[in-house]
N, C-alpha and C positions, 0 to 999 in steps of 0.2 A: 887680506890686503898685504901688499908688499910697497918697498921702495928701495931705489940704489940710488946711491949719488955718489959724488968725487973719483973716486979711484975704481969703482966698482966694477964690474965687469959684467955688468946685467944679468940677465937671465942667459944662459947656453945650455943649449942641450944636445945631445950629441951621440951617434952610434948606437941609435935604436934600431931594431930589428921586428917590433913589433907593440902592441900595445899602445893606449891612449892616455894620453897626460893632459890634466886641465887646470889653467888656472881662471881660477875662477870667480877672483873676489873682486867687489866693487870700487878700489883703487889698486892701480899700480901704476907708481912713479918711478922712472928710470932716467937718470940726469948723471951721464955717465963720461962727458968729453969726449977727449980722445978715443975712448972705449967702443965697441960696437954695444948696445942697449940689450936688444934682442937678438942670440944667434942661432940659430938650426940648422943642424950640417948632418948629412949623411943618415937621415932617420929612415931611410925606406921600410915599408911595411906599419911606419908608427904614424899615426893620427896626434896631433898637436893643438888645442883649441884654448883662445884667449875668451872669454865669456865674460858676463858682468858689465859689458864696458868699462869706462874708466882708465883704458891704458892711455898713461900719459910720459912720451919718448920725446927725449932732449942731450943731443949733442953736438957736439964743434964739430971735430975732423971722424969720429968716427959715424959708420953707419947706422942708422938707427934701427931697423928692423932689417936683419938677414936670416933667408932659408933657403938653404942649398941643397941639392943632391940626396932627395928624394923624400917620400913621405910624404903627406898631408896637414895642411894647417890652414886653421881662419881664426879669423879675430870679430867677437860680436858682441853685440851692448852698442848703445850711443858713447858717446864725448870722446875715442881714440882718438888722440893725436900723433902726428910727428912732427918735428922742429930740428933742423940741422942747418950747420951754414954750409962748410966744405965736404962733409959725409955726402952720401947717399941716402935718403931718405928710407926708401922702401927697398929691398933686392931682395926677386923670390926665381930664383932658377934652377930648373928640373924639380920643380917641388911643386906636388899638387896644390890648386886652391879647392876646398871643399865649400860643398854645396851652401855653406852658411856666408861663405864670400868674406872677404876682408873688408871692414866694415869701417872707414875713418870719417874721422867729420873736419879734419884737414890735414893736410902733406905740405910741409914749408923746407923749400933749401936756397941757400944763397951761398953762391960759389962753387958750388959739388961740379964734378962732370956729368952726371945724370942726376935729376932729381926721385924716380922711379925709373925701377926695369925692371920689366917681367918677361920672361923668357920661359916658354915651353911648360905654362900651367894647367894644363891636363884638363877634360873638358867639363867637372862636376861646375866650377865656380868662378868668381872672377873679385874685380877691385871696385868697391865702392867709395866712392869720398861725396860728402850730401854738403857743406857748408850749411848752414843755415837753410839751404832750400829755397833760397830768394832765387823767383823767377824773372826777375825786372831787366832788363837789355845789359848786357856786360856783368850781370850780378855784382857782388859785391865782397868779390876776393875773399870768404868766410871760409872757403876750402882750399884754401893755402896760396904761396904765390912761388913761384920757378923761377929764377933767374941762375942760370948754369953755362960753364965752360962747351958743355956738349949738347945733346938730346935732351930737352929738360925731361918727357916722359917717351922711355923705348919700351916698345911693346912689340916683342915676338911670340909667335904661335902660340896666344894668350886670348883668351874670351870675356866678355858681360862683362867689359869694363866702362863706369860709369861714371862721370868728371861732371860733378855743379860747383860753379861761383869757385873756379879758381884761376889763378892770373899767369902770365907766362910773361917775361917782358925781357929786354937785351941780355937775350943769350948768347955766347961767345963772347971773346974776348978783344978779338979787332977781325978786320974784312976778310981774310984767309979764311979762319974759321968757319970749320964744315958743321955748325950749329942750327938744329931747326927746336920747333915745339913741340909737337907730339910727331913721333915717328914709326909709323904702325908697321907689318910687315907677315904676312900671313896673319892676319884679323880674324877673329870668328864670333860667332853667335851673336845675340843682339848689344849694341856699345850705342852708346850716350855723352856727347861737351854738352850743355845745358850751362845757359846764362854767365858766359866765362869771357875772360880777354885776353887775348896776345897781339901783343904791342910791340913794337920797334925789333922788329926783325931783318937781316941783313943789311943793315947801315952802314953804308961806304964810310972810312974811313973811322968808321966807331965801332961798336959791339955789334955780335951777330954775322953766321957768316952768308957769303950774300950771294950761295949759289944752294940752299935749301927753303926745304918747307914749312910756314907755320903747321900745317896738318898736310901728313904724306901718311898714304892708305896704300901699301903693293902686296896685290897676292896674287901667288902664283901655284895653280893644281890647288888652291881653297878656297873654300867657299865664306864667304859673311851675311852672314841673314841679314843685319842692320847695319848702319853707324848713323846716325843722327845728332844733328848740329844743329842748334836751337835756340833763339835768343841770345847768339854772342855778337863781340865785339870784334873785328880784327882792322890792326890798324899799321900807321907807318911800316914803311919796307923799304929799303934802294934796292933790297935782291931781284933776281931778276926772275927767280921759280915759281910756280903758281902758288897762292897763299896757301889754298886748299887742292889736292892733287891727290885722285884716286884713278886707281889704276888694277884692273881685273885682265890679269895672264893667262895664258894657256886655257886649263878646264876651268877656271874659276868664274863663279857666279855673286854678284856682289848688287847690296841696295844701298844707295846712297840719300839721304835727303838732308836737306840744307834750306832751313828755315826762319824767318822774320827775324834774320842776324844783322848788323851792319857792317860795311867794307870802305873805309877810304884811307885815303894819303898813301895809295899803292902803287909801286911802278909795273910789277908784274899781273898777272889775271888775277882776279882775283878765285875765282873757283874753277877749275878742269876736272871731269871726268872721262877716264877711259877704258872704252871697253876693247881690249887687245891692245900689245905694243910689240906688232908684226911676227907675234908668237904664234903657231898656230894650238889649233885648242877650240872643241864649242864651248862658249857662255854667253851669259846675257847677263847685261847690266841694267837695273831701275834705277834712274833719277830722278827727285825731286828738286828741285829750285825755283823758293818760292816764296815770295810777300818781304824778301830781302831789299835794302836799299845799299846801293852798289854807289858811290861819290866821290867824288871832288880827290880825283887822282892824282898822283905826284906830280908837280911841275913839271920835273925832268923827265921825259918819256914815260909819263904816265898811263898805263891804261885799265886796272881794275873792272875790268868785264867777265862774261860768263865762256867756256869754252866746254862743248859734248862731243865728242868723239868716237870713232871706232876706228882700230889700224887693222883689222884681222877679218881675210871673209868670213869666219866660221864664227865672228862676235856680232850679236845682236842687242843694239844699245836702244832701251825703252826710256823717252825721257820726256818730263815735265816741266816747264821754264813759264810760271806763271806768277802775276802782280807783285813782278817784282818794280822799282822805281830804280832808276838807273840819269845822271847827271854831272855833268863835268869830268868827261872822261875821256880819253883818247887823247894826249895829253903833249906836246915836243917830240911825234915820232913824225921824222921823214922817210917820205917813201912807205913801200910794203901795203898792205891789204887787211890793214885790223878792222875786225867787227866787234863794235858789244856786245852784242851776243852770237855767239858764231856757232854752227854745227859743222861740224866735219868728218869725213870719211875717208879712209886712207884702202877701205876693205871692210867690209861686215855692211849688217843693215841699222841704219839708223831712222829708227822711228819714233816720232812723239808731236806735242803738240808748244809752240810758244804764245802764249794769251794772256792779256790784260796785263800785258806791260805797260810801263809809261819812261819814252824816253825824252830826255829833256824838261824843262820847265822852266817856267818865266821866268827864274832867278835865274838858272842855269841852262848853257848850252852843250852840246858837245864836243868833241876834237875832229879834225878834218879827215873822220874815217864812218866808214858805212853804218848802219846802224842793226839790222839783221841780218845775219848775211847765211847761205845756205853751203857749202862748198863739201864737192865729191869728185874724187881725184884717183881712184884704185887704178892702179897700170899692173895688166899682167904683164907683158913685156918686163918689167923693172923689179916686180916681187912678186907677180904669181897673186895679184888679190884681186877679186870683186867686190861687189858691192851695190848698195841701191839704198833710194830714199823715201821714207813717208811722213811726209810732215804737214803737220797743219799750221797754219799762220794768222792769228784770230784775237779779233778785239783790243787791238794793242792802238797806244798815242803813241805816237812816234814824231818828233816836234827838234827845230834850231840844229839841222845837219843842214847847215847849208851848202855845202860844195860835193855831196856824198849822196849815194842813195840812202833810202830809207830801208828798202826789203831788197836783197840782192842774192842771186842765186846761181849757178855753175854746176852746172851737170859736165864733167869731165872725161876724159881720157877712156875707161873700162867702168866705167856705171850701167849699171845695167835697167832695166823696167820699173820709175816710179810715181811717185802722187805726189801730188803738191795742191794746197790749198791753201788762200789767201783772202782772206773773208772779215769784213767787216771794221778793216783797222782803219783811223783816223789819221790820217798823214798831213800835217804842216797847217793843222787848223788852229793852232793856240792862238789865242786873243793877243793882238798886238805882235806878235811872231809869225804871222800868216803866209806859207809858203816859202818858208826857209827849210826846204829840203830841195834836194838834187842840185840845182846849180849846174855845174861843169860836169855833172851825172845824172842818169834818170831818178828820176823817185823809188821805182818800181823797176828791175831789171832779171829778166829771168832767162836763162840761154840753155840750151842744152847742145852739146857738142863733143865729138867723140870718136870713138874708134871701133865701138863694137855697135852690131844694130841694140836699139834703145827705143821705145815708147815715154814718152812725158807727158803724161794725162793732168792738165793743170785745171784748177776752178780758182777765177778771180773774180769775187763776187762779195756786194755791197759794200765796198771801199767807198771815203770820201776823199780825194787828195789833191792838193794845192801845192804845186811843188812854181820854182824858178827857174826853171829848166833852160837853157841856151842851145841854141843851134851849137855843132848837129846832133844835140841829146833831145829826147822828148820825154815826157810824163809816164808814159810807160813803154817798155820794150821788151817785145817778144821776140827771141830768137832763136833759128834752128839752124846749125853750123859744125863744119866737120875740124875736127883737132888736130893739127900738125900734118895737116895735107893729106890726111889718112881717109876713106871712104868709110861711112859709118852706117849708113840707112838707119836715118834717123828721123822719128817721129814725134811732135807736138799735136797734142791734140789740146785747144785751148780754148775753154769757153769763157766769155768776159761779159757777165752781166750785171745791170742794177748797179753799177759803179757812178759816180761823179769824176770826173777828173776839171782842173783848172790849173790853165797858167798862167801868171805872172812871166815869162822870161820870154825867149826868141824860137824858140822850140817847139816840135809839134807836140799836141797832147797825147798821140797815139803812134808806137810806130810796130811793124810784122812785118817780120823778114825771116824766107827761106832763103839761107845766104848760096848754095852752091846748087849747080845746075844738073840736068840728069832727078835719077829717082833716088838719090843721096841723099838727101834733106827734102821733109814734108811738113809743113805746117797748116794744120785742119782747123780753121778757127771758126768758132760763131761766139758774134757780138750780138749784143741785144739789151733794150731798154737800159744804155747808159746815159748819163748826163755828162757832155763835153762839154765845156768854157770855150768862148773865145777866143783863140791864140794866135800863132802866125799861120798856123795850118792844123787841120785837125785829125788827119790822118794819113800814114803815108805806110805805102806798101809794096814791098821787095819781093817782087818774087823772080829772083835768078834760079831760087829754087823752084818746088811745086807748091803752089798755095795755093789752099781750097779754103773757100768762103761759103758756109752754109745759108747768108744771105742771099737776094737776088743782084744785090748791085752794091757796089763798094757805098754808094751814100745811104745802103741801109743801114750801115756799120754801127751808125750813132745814133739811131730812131730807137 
């Protein structure tokens, strides 16, 4: 057992070239102030190991745990702590972590510039902090709490690092501040936030700077097996970056999931993933997102929703957007084209499935923007990308977008051959809210239009939808249309069956339209066994282009 306190100068070790050093006893207390606690500098070749548990690190302005420039060290046993206000908690750079991992059971700093950094720890091991292990929503801050000038936790080409029940809250100092919460940046092997909270991030005119990330994931030419986010909390923001934003470069290959966490009083998205950012590079990125509750977003331009992306033809983004509950969002934005949950492509393929969502509910509605929205946009002309999409759209309530659609879709500019499927979701049936979608939009709006030839193989099939729909919007719209004047030979191939539709509004329930004339635009539909409502008119059909009806006669459309 050891202990320093006052004037001490901890433990330092220093200018080994080889050999292992342990300490090993089941207390050591180090309460050292100004002092750095624990230092290791320049050990390469030497093995350094804290065992026993029991290390217990306490200081003011100095660091609490430093290892520099080379060697290997971990720290193992239960009860490690560290407690710093303006120090650095943890700093381990160019210094192995060994395979037994740094082991703390919490990390606390108030005021430091960084509260942990790890930089370039080699790939045996990584950082453990367990708090208590409470798994309960937000946990219960038992492994430590951040509030710092900068990064509270920076993590460079560092791996299996593992964060339970610790807190992060007004970082930075006022609005300028380039302050986020964790800030990862070549990530590696499997990493874990588990039941933690970061609070009030980029507050205008307060702490926190209001152009970063509560968690920002960039790698670029690496790979990350995991990062998993699990039962947290994130909340207040005026910044305007996504709360959570991952982002897979060049060759890199990256899995993201994001689970049964809470998100509100947000102005920005609340989670983005991306796979490329117009870098070229093959990868593919998995996303999870899922059994989240996404809410009641900031007054001021609120929007706290979900964003999947791809900017790179050569990224292929596989993702999962499922039961999650999503309400009072969309928030003081004029103008623009926000969706709550939006997929986009800028280039690459993006495939996955969104199901058994629920948007809206009887307490709450949402903001005067779309509710799923689909949008693919690659222009080679402009950056040399393609692109194409597969997605399925299933089992979802979708409820109180009154002026917006519900599912809304844009096949653009250089999109190339894809699927779409639209199956079984429940649109504008909530008890007592019945048909508060579309409005001054369709419910359902799906277009494909473009510049290069394109196939759009769509299945809408056992939908029930009630939307309010106005002249000259209808319940749902199928469309095949050329992009910026540009000839595209393009084709819909769409089968609509087993659906209901109904309107309340001035609108027809049905509209298909091949909008441009010649063999440019082709629309192949068979309808069959739907249930229409009464409306102003129950279907209307545009064929400036070529429209093929695999029925015998337009009024079989609706039998």
């Amino acid at each position: 057992n050891l202990s320093g306190t006052g004037t001490s100068t901890g433990i330092n070790i220093a200018s080994n070239t080889g050999g292992t050093f342990t300490l090993s006893g089941t207390s050591k207390t180090l309460n050292t102030g100004t002092n750095a606690a624990v230092t290791l500098t320049t050990n390469s070749g030497a093995t350094i190991n804290f065992s026993g548990g029991g290390l217990t690190i306490t200081t003011t302005s100095g660091t609490g745990f430093n290892a520099t420039g080379g060697g290997t060290v971990t720290v193992q046993g239960t009860g490690n702590t560290i407690t710093s206000t303006t120090g650095t908690a943890l700093n381990i750079a160019n210094t192995m972590i060994g395979a037994s991992n740094l082991n703390f059971r919490s990390i606390t700093t108030d005021g430091s510039i960084n509260g942990i950094n790890l930089d370039s720890t080699g790939a045996a091991g990584g950082l453990v902090v367990s708090g208590n292990n409470n798994v309960t929503l937000g946990g219960d801050s038992s492994g430590g709490t951040f509030r710092t000038t900068g990064d509270a936790i920076r993590l460079v080409n560092t791996r299996g690092v593992s964060l339970t029940n610790i807190r992060i809250a007004n970082v930075g100092t006022g609005p300028a501040d380039q302050a986020g919460g964790i800030d990862a940046t070549n990530l590696q092997g499997t990493n874990l936030l588990r039941a933690s909270t970061i609070t009030d991030m980029g507050k205008a005119g307060g702490s926190g700077g209001t152009n970063r990330n509560a968690v920002s994931v960039i790698n670029s030419n690496t790979n990350l097996t995991q990062f998993t986010v699990e039962n947290s909390v994130f909340s207040n923001s005026e910044g305007t970056s996504s709360f959570i934003f991952t982002s897979a470069r060049f060759a890199s290959n990256m899995s993201i999931s994001v689970t049964g966490s809470d998100f509100f009083n947000l102005v920005p998205i609340a989670v983005q993933v991306n796979a490329g950012d117009e870098d070229s590079g093959v990868h593919t990125v998995t996303s999870n997102i899922s059994n989240n509750t996404f809410r009641n977003a900031h007054v001021s331009n609120g929007q706290g929703g979900i964003i999947v992306a791809t900017a790179d033809q050569d990224a292929t983004h596989n993702f999962t957007i499922a039961g999650n509950q999503f309400f009072d969002l969309i928030k003081g934005i004029a103008g623009g084209n926000s969706e709550i949950v939006a997929t986009q492509t800028t280039g690459g393929r993006l495939a996955g499935t969104i199901s058994g969502n629920t948007l809206g509910t009887t307490a709450f509605a949402n903001g005067d923007r779309r509710g799923i929205g689909i949008i693919a946009e690659p222009d080679v002309s402009a950056n040399g990308e393609l692109g194409s999409v597969d997605v399925v759209i299933e089992g979802n309530f979708i409820n109180r977008l009154p002026t917006r659609e519900a599912i809304f879709v844009d096949l653009r500019e250089d999109t190339g051959n894809s699927e779409l499927i639209i199956r079984n979701n429940n649109i504008g049936n909530l008890a007592g809210f019945e048909g508060q979608v579309g409005g001054t939009r369709e419910a359902i709006d799906v277009q494909t239009r473009g510049e290069v030839a394109r196939t759009l193989d769509l299945l809408v099939s056992g939908n029930n939808v009630r939307s309010n729909t106005d002249t000259p919007f209808s319940v749902m719209n199928l469309e095949v249309n050329i992009d910026n004047g540009t000839p595209g030979d393009l084709t819909m191939n769409a089968t609509v069956t087993g659906n209901t539709f109904t309107n309340s509004g001035s609108g027809n329930e049905l509209f298909a339209r091949a909008r441009d004339a010649g063999t440019v635009t082709t629309l192949c539909l068979n309808m069959s066994a739907n249930t229409v409502g009464a409306g102003a008119g129950v279907l209307d059909l545009d064929d400036v282009g070529e429209l093929n009806v695999q029925q015998a006669s337009a009024a079989a459309l609706a039998a």
